[in-house]
N, C-alpha and C positions, 0 to 999 in steps of 0.2 A: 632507622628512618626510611619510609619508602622514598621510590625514586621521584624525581621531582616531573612532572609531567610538560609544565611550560617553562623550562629556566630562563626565558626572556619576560617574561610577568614577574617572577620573583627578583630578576634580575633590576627590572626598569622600577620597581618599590625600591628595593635597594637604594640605586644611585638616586631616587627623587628624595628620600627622606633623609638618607647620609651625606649627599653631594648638590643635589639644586638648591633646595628649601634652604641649611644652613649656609652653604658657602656661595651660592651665586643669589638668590634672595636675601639673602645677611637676616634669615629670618630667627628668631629667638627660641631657645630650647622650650617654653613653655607652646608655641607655634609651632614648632615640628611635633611637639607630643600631641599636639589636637591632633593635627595631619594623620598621625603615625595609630590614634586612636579609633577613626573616624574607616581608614583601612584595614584595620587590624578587627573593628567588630564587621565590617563585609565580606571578609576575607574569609571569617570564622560563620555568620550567618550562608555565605554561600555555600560554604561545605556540608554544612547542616541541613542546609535543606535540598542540596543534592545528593545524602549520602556517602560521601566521600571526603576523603579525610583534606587535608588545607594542602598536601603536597601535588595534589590534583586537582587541586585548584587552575583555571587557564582564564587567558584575556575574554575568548569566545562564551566565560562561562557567564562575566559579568556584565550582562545586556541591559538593556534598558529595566526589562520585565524584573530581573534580579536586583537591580539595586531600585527600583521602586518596592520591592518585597520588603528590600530592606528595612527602607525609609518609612514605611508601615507598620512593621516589626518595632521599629525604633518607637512609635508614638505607642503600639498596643499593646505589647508586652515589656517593652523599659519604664514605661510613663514619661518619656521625653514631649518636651513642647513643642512647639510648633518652632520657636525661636533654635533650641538646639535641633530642630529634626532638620532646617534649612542651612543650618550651620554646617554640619554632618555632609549633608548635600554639597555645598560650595567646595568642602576639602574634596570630595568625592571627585564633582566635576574637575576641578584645578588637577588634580591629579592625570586625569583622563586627556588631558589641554595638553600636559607633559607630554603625554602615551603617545597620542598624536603628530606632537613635533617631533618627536623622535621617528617616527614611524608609521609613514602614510595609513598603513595598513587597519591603523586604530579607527579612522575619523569618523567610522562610519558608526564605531562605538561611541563615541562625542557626540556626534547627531543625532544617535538615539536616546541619550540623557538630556539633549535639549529639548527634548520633545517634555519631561516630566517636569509640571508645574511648579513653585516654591507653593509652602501650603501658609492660607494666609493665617494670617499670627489674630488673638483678639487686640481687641481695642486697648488701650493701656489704661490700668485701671489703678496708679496709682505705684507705690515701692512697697515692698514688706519693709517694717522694722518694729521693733522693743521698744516698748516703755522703760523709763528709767528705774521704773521698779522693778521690771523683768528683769536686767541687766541685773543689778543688785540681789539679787534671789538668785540667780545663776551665778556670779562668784561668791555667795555663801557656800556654794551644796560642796567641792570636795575638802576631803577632810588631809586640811594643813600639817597635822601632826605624821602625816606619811609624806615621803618624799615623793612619790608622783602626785600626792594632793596640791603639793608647792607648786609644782611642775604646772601640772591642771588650770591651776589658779591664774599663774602669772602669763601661763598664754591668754588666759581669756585677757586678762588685764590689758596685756601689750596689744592684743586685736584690735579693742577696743579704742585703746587710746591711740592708737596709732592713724587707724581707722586699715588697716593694710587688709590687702587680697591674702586669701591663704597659702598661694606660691610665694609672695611677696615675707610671708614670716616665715615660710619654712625653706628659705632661700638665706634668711639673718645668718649673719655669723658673728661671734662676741665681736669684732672688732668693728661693727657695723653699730654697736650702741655707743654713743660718744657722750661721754661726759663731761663737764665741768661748767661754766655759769648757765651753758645755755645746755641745757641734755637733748640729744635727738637721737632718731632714728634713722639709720640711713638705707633705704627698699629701693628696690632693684625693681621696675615694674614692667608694666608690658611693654615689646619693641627693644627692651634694656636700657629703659628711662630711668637713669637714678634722680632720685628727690630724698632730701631731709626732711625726716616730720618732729615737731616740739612734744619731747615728752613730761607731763606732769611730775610734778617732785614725788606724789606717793607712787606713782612707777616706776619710780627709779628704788624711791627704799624696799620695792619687793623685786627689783633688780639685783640688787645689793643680798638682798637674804636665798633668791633664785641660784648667785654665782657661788655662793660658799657654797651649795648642796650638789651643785653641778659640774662645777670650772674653780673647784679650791685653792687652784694653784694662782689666781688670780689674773691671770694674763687678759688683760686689755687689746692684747694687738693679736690675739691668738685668732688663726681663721676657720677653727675648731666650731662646726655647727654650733648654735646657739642652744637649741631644742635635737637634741638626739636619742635614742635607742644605741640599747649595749644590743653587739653580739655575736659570738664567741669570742670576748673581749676586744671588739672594736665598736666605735664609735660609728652611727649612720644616721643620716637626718633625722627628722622623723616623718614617718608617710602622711598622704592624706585622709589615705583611711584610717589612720590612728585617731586623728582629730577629730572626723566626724566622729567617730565611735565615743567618746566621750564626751562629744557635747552632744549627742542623743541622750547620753544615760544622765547628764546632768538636769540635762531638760526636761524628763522622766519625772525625775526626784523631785526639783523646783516646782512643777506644776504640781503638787498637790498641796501645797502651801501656798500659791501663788498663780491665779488664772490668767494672771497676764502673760505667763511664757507662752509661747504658743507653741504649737502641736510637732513643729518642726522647725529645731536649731539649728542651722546649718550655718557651714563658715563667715557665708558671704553678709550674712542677719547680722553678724555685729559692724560690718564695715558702714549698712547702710543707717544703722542705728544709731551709731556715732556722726554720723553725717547728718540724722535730720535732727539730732539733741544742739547739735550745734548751730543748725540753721533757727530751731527753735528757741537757743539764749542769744539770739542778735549777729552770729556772724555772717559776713556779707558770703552771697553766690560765688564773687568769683574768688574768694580766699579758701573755701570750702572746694573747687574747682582744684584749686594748685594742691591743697590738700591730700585729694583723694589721687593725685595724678592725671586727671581729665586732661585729654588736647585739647576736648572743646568742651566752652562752656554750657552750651547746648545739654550734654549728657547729664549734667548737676543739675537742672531747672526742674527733674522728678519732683526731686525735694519739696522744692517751693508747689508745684501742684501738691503733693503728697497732703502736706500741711495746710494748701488749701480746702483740699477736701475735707480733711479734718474739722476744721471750722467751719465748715457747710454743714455737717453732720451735727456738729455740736449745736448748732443755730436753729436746726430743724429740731432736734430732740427738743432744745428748750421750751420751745417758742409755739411746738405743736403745728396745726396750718394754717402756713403764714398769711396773713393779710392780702399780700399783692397775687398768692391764689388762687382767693378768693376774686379775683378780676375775671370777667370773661376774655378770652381771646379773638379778637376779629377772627370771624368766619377763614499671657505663659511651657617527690622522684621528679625531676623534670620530663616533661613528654617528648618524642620526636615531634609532635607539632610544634612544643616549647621551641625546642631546639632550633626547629626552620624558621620560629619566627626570628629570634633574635640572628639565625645570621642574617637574614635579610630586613633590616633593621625597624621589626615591628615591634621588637620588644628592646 
């Protein structure tokens, strides 16, 4: 590993991501992983584009002009929106806020990131989600008679019915699924808000055929991940790129029997699916709020537009141009870098 060039920059990442963030912010592991994200791709883009590896990396390197480069990078070569590119931004800045009170020395690097605009976001044009045919096409495609088919299956199932975030399922452990008259779910969600969600009977009987293939031994109070990966004979959650990875390839396969899937499945496509199927068979906004874990009710109301819109479109299709018209009007190997990152808690 080269020598480190600023060990007060790698030092002050350190204590902000292992010591502020968690213990004096009381902020939640899935919150420090943005933070730790959001650092960890500037850190790696500024070495990149100065030529030099992340151990020389320095405070002085990361100016205004550098993490605007970033934050550029981030929309034109990741395809990041506008909503993750200010997101990215605010961990950046907070960071920097840190740097600062720590160390008069920084401020001047504060005041030149205030100077860099948020970029605006479009108009809201609505939520993505699935039809309830798409859904149904997508837990037909993997194939049951394999056990990662089961596997495949029943997560899609529990996503759905649950309506859970994908940290939120792959955070389950069996002892988190509670049965008996009333079966729930119990998710851990953002801030470390636990809530129980009601799960349907036929989820629970592919609950029941999920634990003999996975958890044979039957233990109900086991805090043995839910969904894991073997390897070299131990048990590990399972990641999030394993999930999209397979629900891209199921999404694949569905769409050629089914035009309803669309082009990109992604985790969060069944949380919201389930949420407007429900607002769609009569349940009320703010039962669908406690639901999904919303603080505020405010954030469930897509829906109800969502569904408006829908019924705008569907009124125009039928209807052609409408009558009123017709009215005139008044006039979105491990490396020595590896190494440096994880001591200083980027990885």
């Amino acid at each position: 590993m080269g020598r480190i060039k600023d060990e007060a920059f790698f030092q002050m990442v350190h204590d902000y991501l292992k010591i502020y963030l968690p213990n004096q912010m009381c902020a939640s592991s899935n919150t420090v992983r943005a933070y730790r994200t959001a650092l960890d791709q500037l850190i790696g883009y500024a070495a990149s584009a100065s030529g030099i590896s992340i151990s020389e990396v320095t405070f002085g390197l990361l100016d205004s002009g550098m993490v605007s480069g970033y934050l550029d990078w981030l929309v034109a070569e990741k395809g990041c929106s506008a909503s993750t590119r200010n997101h990215r931004f605010a961990c950046i800045r907070s960071f920097f806020r840190y740097a600062a009170a720590a160390n008069p020395e920084n401020i001047v690097l504060l005041a030149g990131l205030d100077r860099i605009p948020r970029q605006k976001q479009e108009k809201f044009s609505g939520v993505d989600y699935m039809s309830e045919t798409a859904v149904k096409a997508l837990l037909e495609q993997p194939d049951t008679k394999t056990r990662r088919g089961v596997r495949d299956q029943f997560f899609m199932i529990l996503m759905y019915d649950s309506a859970a975030r994908i940290q939120e399922m792959l955070d389950l452990r069996v002892c988190d699924i509670r049965l008996g008259n009333t079966p729930t779910a119990v998710l851990k969600g953002k801030g470390s808000k636990i809530r129980s969600v009601p799960l349907m009977p036929e989820t629970i009987n592919h609950f029941r055929n999920y634990m003999k293939l996975f958890h044979p031994d039957g233990q109900m109070h086991s805090q043995q991940p839910l969904f894991y990966v073997e390897q070299c004979g131990a048990r590990h959650p399972m990641s999030d790129d394993n999930v999209r990875k397979f629900l891209r390839r199921y999404g694949a396969s569905a769409r050629r029997n089914c035009p309803e899937v669309p082009e990109n499945v992604h985790p969060h496509l069944w949380r919201h699916s389930r949420a407007m199927h429900l607002y769609q068979h009569g349940m009320a906004l703010s039962l669908i709020s406690q639901w999904l874990g919303h603080s505020n009710l405010e954030t469930t109301l897509v829906y109800a537009y969502a569904d408006t819109e829908q019924k705008r479109r569907a009124i125009e299709k039928s209807m052609g141009r409408d009558v009123i018209a017709g009215v005139d009007l008044p006039k979105y190997s491990v490396s020595d870098e590896e190494v440096l990152k994880k001591l200083y808690g980027l990885k």
